[in-house]
C-alpha positions in Angstrom: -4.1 -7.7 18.0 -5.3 -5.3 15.6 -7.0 -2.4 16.3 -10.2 -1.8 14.3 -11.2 1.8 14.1 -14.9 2.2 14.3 -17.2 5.2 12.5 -20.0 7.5 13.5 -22.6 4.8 12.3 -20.5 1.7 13.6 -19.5 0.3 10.6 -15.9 -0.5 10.4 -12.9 1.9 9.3 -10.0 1.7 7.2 -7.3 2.8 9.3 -6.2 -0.2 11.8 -3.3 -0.2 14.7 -1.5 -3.6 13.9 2.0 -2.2 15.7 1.1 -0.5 19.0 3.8 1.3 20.9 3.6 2.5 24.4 5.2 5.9 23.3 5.1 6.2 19.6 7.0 9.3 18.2 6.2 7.9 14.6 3.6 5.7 12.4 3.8 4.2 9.5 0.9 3.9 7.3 0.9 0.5 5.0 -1.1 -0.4 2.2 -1.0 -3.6 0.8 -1.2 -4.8 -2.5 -4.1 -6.1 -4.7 -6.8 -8.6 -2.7 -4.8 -8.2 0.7 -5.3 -6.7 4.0 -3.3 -5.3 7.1 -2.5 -9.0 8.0 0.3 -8.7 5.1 2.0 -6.3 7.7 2.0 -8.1 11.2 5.2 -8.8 11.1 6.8 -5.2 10.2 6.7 -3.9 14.0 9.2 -6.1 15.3 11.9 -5.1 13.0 11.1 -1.3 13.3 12.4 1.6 15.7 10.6 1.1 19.1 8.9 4.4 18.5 7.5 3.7 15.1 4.2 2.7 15.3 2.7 0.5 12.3 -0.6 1.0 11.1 -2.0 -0.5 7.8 -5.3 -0.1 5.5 -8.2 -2.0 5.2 -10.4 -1.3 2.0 -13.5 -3.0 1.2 -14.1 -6.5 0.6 -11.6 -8.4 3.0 -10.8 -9.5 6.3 -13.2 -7.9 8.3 -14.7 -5.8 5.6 -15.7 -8.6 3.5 -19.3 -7.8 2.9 -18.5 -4.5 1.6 -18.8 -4.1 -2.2 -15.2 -3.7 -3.5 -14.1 -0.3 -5.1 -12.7 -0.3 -8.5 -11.7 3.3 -8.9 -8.6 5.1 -7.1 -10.0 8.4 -6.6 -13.2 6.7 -4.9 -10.7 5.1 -2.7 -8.5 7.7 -1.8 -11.4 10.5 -1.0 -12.8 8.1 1.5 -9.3 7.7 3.0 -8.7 11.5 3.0 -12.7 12.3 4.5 -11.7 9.5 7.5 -8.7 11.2 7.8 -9.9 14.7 8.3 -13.3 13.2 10.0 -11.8 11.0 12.6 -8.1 11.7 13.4 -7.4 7.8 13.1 -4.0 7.9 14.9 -5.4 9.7 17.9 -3.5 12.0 20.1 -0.9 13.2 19.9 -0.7 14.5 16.6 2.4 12.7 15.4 4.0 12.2 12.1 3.9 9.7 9.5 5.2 8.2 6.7 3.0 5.8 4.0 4.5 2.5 2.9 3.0 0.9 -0.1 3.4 -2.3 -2.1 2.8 -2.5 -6.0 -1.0 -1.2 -5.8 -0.5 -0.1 -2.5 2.3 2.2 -3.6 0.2 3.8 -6.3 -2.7 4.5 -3.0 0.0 6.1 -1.3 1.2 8.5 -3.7 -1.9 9.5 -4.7 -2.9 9.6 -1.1 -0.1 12.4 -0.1 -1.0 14.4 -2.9 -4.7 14.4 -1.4 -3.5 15.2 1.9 -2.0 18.0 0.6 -4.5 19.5 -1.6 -6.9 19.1 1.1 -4.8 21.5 3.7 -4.3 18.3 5.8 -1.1 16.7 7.4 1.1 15.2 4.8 3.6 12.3 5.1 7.2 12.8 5.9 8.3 9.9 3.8 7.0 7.8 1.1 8.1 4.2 0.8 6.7 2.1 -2.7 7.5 -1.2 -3.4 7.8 -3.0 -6.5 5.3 0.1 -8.4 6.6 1.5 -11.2 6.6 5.3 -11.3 2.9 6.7 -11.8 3.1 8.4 -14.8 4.3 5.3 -16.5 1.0 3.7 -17.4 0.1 -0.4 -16.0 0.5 -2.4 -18.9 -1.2 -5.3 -18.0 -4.2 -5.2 -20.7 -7.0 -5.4 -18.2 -7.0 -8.7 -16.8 -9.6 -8.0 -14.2 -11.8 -8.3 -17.2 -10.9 -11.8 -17.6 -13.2 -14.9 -17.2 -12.1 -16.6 -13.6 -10.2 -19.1 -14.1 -7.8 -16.8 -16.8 -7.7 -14.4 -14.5 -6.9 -16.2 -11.4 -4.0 -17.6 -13.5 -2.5 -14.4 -14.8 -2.4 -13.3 -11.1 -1.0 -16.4 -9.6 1.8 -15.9 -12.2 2.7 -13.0 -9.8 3.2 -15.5 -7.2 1.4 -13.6 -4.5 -1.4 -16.1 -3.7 -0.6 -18.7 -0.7 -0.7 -21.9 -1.8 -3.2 -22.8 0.5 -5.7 -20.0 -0.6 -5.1 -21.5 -4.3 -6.1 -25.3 -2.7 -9.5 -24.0 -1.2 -11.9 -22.6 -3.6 -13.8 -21.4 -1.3 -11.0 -19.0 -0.1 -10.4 -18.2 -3.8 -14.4 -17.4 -4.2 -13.8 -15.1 -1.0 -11.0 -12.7 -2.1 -12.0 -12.7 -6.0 -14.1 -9.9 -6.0 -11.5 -7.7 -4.1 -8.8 -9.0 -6.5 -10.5 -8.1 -9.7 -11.1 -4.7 -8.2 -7.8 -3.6 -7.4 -6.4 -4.6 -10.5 -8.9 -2.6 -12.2 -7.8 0.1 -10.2 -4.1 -0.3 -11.7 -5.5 -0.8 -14.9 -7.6 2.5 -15.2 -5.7 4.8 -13.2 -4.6 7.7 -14.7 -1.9 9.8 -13.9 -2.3 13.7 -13.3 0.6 15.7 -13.3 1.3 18.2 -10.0 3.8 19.4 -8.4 6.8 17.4 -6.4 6.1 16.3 -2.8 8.0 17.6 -0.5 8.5 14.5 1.7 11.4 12.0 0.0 10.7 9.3 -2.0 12.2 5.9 -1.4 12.0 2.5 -4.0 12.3 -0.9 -3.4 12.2 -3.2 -6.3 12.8 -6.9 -7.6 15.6 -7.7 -9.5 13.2 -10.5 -11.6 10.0 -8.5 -11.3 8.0 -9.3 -14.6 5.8 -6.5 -14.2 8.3 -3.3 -13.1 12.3 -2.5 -14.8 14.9 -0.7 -13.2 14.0 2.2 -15.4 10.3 2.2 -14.2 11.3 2.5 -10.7 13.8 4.9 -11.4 11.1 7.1 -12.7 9.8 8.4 -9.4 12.5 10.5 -9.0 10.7 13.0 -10.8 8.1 12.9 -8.2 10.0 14.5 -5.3 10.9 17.7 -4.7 13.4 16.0 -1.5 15.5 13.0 -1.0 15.6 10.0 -3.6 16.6 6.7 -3.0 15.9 3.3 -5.1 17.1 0.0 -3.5 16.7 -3.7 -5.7 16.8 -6.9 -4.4 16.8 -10.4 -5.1 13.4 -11.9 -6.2 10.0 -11.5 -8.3 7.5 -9.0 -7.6 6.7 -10.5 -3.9 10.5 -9.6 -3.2 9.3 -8.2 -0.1 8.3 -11.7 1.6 11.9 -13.1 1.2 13.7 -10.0 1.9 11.4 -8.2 4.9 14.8 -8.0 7.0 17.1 -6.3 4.9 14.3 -4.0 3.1 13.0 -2.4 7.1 16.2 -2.1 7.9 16.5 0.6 4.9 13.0 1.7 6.1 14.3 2.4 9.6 17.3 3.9 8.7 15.5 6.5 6.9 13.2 6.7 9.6 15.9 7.3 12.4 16.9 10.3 10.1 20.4 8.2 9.6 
């Protein structure tokens, strides 16, 4: 069961335990892609290192946050991530280390994310992992389709293929998870990237072979943004690679975990 982190005035948090471990000497931060929660990432733990601990992001405007008012802006996001961070120590005791793990949207939150960390003096991930994201200086070129009437915009996203089928059959759900959608696309859309120095922490980069939205020579591309180990890994599939290939692509993730 998840494990939802509370704050000061009981409203909920963004970190959440989805992985617990008895003795973690590791976690793993995830954050999903655009209009999904932690619940993308239930089934990570099982294929992980026993002492990795999995741990995911919740923004605004789903699952249990769903009467929260989406956020639309990156740097909005990641300040509140970095000020729950510093307020709260959401992994607890003992102060472990962590890597971040982030797909398409989720990757660009986690880069920008470790470069917070460290501006702000604060612990900073030994590893990031980004799937199917091209590199962050290479601008989203997907012409703002957040601004899009409903129906055209719900249909340039399911071209993606990332929507259940079932969602897509209830309008209701659809209704539900729109307003979260639109917003994380507009953070893609209007992000802009500032140039700083290398992390430290290696970079690793999972792609899909037939991914419409990222090449080869995107992905490739984040090389520039370490200062330490750089690997890129493609597999079979579209930009949701990461459903039909979960096995083989933690197995990479816990090699580099394990230090192997």
């Amino acid at each position: 069961m998840d494990r939802l982190t509370v704050g000061r005035n009981g409203t909920a948090r963004a970190f959440v335990r989805i992985g617990p471990r008895s003795a973690p000497r590791m976690r793993l931060l995830c954050v999903p892609y655009a209009g999904a929660g932690p619940a993308v990432f239930r089934s990570f733990s099982p294929s992980l290192p026993a002492g990795v601990e999995v741990w995911a992001v919740r923004l605004p405007a789903r699952e249990s946050r769903l009467t929260e008012p989406p956020v639309a802006d990156l740097p909005t996001v990641v300040a509140a991530l970095v000020e729950e961070f510093a307020d709260t120590d959401p992994f607890g005791d003992p102060p472990l280390p962590y890597a971040l793990f982030g797909h398409s949207m989720g990757g660009l939150v986690c880069f920008e994310l470790a470069h917070a960390m460290r501006r702000h003096g604060l612990p900073t991930p030994a590893h990031l992992f980004v799937s199917a994201r091209r590199a962050p200086r290479i601008h989203d070129d997907q012409a703002g389709i957040h601004r899009l009437p409903s129906d055209q915009f719900l249909a340039e996203v399911t071209k993606l293929g990332g929507i259940p089928a079932e969602v897509l059959a209830e309008p209701g759900l659809i209704d539900l998870i729109m307003p979260a959608l639109r917003a994380d696309f507009a953070i893609c859309h209007t992000y802009r990237y500032a140039a700083d120095a290398p992390l430290s922490c290696g970079i690793s980069v999972f792609g899909g072979r037939s991914d419409p939205t990222t090449t080869t020579e995107q992905l490739a591309a984040w090389r520039a943004e370490t200062a330490g180990p750089f690997a890129m890994n493609l597999y079979p599939g579209g930009h949701f690679f990461l459903h039909q290939n979960q096995q083989d692509l933690l197995a990479e993730v816990s090699r580099v975990l394990d230090g192997r």
